[in-house]
C-alpha positions in Angstrom: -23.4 9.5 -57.6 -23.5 6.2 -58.7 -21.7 6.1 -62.6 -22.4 2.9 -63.8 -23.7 1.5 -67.3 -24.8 -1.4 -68.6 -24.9 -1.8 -72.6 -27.9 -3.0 -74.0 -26.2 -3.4 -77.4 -22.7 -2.7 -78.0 -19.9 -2.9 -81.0 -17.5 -5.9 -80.4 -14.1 -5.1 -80.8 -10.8 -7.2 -80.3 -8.9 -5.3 -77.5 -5.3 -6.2 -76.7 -2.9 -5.1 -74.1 0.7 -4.5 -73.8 2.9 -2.8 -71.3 4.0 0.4 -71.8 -24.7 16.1 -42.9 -25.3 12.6 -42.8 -25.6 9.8 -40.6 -21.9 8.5 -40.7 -20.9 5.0 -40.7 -18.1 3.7 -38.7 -16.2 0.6 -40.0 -14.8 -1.9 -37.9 -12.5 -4.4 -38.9 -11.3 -6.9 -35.7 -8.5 -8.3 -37.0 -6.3 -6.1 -39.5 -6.3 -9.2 -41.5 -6.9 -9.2 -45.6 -10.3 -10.8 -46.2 -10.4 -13.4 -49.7 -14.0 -13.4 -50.9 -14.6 -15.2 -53.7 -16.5 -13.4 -56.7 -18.9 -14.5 -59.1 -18.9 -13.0 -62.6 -22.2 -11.8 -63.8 -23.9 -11.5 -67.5 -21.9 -7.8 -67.4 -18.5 -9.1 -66.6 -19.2 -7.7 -63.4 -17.7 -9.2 -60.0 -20.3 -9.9 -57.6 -19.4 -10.4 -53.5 -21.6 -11.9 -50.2 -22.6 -8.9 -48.6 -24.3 -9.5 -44.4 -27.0 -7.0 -43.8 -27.0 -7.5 -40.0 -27.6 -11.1 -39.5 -29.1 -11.6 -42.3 -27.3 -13.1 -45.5 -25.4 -13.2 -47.7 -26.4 -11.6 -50.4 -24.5 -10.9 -53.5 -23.6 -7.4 -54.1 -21.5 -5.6 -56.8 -18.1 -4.1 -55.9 -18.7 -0.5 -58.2 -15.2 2.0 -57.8 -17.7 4.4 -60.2 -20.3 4.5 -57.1 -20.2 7.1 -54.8 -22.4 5.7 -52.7 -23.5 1.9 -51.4 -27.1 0.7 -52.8 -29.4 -2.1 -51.7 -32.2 -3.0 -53.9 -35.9 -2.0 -53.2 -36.9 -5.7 -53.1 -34.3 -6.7 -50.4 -35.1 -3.6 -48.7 -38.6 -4.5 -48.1 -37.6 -8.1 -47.3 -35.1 -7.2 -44.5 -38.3 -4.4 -43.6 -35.6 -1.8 -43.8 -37.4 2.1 -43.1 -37.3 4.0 -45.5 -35.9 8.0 -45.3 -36.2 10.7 -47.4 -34.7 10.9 -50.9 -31.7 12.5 -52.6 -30.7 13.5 -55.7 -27.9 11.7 -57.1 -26.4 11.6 -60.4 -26.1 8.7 -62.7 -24.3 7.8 -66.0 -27.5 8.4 -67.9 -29.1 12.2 -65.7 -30.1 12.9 -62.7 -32.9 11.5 -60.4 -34.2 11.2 -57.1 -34.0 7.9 -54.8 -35.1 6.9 -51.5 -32.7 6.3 -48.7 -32.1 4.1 -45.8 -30.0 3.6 -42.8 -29.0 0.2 -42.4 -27.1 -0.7 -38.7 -25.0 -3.1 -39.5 -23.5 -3.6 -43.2 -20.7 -6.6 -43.4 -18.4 -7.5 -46.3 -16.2 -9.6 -45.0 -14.5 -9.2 -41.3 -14.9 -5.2 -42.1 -18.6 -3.8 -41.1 -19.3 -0.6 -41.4 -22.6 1.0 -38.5 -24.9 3.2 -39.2 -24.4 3.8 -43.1 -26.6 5.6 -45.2 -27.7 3.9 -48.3 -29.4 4.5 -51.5 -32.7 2.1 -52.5 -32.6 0.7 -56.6 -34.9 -2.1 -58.0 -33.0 -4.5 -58.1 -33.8 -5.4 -62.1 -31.7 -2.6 -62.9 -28.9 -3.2 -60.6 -28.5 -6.7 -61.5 -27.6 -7.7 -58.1 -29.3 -7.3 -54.6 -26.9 -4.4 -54.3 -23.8 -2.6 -54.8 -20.8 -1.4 -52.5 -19.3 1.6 -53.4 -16.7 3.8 -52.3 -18.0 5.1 -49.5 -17.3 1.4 -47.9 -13.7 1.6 -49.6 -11.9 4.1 -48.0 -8.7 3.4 -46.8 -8.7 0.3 -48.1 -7.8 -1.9 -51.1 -9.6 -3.7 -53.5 -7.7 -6.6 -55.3 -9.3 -8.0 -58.2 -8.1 -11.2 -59.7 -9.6 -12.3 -62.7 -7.6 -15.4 -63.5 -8.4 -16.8 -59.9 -12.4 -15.3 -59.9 -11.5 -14.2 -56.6 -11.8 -10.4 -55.0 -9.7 -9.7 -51.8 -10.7 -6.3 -49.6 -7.9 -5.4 -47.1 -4.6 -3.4 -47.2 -1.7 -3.2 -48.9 0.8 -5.0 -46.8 -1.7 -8.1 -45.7 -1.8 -8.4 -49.6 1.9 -8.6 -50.0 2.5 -4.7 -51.1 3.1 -4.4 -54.8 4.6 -7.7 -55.2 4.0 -8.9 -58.8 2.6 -5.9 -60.3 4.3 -4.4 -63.2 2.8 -1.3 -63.6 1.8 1.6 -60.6 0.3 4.3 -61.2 -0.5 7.1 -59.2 -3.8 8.7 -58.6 -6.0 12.0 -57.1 -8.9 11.5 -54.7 -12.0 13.7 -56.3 -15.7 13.4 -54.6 -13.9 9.8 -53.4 -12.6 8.3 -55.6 -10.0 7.5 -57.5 -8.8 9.6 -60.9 -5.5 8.9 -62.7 -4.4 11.4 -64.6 -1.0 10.0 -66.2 -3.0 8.0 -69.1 -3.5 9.0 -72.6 -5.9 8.2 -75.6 -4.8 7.9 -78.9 -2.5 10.8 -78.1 -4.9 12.5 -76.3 -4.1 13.6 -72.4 -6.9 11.8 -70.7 -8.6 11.4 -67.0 -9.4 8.1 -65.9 -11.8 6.8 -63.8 -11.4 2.6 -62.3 -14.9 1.9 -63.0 -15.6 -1.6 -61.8 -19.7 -1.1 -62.2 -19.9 -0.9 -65.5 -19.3 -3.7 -68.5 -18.1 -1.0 -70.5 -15.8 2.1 -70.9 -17.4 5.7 -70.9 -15.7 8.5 -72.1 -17.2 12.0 -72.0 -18.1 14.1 -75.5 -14.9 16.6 -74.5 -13.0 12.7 -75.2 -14.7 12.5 -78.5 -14.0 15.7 -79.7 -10.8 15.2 -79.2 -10.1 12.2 -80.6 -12.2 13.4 -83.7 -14.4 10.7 -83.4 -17.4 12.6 -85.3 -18.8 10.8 -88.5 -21.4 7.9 -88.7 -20.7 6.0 -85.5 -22.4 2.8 -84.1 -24.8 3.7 -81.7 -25.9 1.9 -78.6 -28.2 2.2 -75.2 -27.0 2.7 -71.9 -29.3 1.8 -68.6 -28.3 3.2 -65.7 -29.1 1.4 -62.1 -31.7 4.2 -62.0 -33.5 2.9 -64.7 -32.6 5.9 -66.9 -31.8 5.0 -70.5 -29.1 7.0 -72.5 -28.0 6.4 -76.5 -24.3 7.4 -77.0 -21.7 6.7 -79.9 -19.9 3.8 -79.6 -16.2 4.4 -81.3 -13.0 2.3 -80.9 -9.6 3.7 -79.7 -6.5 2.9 -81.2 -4.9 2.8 -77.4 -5.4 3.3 -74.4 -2.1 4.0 -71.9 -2.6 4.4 -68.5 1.0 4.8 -67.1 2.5 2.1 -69.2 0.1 -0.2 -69.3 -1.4 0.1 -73.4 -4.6 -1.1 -74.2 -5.4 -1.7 -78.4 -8.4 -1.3 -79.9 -10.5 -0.3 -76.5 -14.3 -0.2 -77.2 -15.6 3.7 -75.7 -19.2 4.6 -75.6 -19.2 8.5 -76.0 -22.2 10.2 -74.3 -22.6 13.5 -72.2 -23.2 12.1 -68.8 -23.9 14.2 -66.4 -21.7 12.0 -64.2 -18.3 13.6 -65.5 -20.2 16.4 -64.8 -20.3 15.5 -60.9 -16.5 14.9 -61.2 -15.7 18.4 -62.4 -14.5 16.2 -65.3 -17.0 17.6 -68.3 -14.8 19.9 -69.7 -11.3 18.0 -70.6 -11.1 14.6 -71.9 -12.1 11.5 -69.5 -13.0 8.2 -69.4 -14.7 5.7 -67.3 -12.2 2.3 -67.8 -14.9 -0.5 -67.8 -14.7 -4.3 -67.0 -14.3 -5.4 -70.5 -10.5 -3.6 -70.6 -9.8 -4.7 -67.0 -10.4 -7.9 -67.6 -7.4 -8.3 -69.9 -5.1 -7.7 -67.4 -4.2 -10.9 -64.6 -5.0 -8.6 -61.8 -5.9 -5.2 -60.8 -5.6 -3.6 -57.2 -7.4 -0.3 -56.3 -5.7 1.0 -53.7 -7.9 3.8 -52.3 -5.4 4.5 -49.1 -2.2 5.1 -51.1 -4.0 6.5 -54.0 -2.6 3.7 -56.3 -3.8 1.9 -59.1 -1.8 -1.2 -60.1 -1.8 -3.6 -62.7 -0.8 -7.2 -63.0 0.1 -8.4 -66.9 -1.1 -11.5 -68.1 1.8 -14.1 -69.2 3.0 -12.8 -73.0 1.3 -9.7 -73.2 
């Protein structure tokens, strides 16, 4: 599944935060060591990192914690004359749909490589990148993100310094690989959370809007998946979002029934897909896949 969105138009809030059977790839990292890669923010707010496809590269590819599965794009595909498999259904913020596959022998971010991985093939228009790592080249490990810096940092937790600096842990549950936190709440409302580092905004499923009685006339908007699928939802505004105690005000949510949450076993209660535009407002953010942590670092004041 890959669950990203992209907004084509969106409501601007002010947020504020506060403290309260497949081929299988083998990674190989030689030296234990934490690996800095410097990022590159995108027209999303995404964070874009050199990928090495073999000897070839780098290229810049998303780091997505919403993406089952690593993409390359069609066109770099075609460049690098990868072959091209058979196709799989996979599920994306905005339906289901079918894309081609490749195996790629040698996929690099960083010192850690992974052999023999399976891929899924996206033009690259609606990707926005020449690909996209997901978390299927994330296990066991942990992703740092620091926005103040610009600078991403793949390793593990003790060659990162632990959980030095961060304020607030929480703890999460592995489901279809990745990462769901379930101590976080809406406006009240008991909510699952999902790190989504793909997408520029939040998602939260129609269960979520119920809920939070977010009915009426709302703002609508579009959202494009990296399939190319297109999906309206209401765009409403929460008064806070707490995930463990961190407290986000006046969080922007796009409300849509995504057969994504569906692929989570998530349709039925409350649950949300925490975007880039919240993250951002917090100094730094480690995924930490291995301990099943999410942590948070708050910005000076907040």
């Amino acid at each position: 599944m890959a669950a990203l969105g992209s907004l084509l138009a969106m409501l601007m809030a002010a947020a504020n935060l506060s403290a309260a059977q497949e081929p299988e790839a083998a990674a190989s990292d030689p030296t234990g060591e934490t690996e800095v890669i410097v990022g590159t923010q995108d027209s999303h707010d995404r964070m874009t990192v050199p990928v090495r496809i073999g000897e070839h590269g780098t290229f810049p590819f998303l780091i997505d914690t919403g993406s089952q599965r690593t993409v390359v794009s069609t066109e770099l595909a075609l460049r690098l004359a990868l072959p091209s498999f058979e196709k799989r259904t996979i599920v994306s913020i905005a339906g289901s749909e079918t894309a081609a596959t490749t195996v790629i022998n040698e996929i690099a971010l960083g010192r850690r490589s992974f052999n023999d991985m399976l891929v899924l093939l996206f033009e690259g228009r609606h990707i926005g990148a020449d690909g996209i790592v997901g978390v299927d080249g994330l296990q066991d490990q942990r992703v740092l993100i620091d926005f103040a810096a610009n600078r991403m940092t793949v390793g593990n937790a003790k060659s990162q310094g632990g959980n030095k600096g961060f304020e607030i842990v929480v703890t999460g549950r592995r489901r279809e690989g990745q990462l769901v936190v379930t101590d976080a709440e809406i406006d009240g409302v008991r909510t699952a959370v999902v790190i989504d580092t793909g997408a520029n905004t939040s998602v939260g499923n129609r269960a979520l809007q119920r809920a939070l009685g977010q009915r009426g006339k709302l703002t609508q908007a579009v959202l494009l998946s990296v399939t190319g699928q297109e999906t309206v939802a209401d765009i409403g505004v929460a008064g806070e979002v707490s995930v463990g105690d961190a407290n986000i005000s006046n969080a922007v949510i796009a409300f849509t029934d995504s057969p994504a949450f569906t692929a989570l076993n998530l349709e039925r209660r409350p649950a949300l897909l925490l975007g880039m535009r919240e993250l951002r407002l917090f100094k730094r953010v480690a995924i930490d896949f291995s301990r099943r942590k999410v942590l948070f670092d708050l910005p000076k004041d907040s």
